[in-house]
N, C-alpha and C positions, 0 to 999 in steps of 0.2 A: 504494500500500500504506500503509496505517494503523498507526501505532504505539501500543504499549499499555502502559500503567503498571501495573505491582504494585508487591503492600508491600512494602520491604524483608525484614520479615519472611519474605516467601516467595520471594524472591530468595536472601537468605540458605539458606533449606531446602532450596530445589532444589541452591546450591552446595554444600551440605553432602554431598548425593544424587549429585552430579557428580561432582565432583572428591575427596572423602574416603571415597567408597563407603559412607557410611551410610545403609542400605536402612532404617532406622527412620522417616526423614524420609518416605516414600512414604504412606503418609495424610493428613499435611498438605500432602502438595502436590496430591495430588489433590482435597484439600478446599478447595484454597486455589486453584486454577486453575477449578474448578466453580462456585466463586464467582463469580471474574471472570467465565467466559464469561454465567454468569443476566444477572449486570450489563450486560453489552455486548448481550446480546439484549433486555433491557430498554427499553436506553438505545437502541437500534434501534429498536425498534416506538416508541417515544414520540416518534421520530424521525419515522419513516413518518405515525405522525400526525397532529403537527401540520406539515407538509410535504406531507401528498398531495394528487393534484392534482384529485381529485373527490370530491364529497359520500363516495360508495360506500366508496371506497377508505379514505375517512379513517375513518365510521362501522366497516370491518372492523378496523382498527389498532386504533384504539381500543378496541373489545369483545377482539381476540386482548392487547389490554395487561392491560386488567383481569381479562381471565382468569386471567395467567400471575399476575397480584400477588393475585389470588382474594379480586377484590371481588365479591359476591354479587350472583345480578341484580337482587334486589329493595331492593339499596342504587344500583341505578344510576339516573341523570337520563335 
């Protein structure tokens, strides 16, 4: 199992959410946990790609990367 860093800022929000019952914190932390996971599935596939272990595999990382960051096909190499 993998461990994962957030801001303190959203550390903070969520204990705010936890422990103090401030239901006002719930947007930022849904904002702020939506964040991270873009990040980690980012940082995955850019993972997968440069790491797969066949041509194929790597060309699909790749394209599903630049998808999600919405580089346009006719800027790709």
């Amino acid at each position: 199992m993998k461990n994962v860093q957030i801001s303190e800022e959203l550390f903070v929000a969520i204990m705010r959410y936890f422990m103090l019952e401030q239901e006002k914190m719930l947007p930022q932390i849904k904002q702020g946990l939506e964040k991270k996971l873009d990040a980690m599935v980012m940082r995955e596939l850019y993972t997968k790609y440069k790491t797969a272990p066949t041509e194929e595999e790597k060309e699909k990382a790749r394209n599903e990367y630049l998808d999600r960051r919405g580089v346009p096909e006719s800027f790709r190499w």
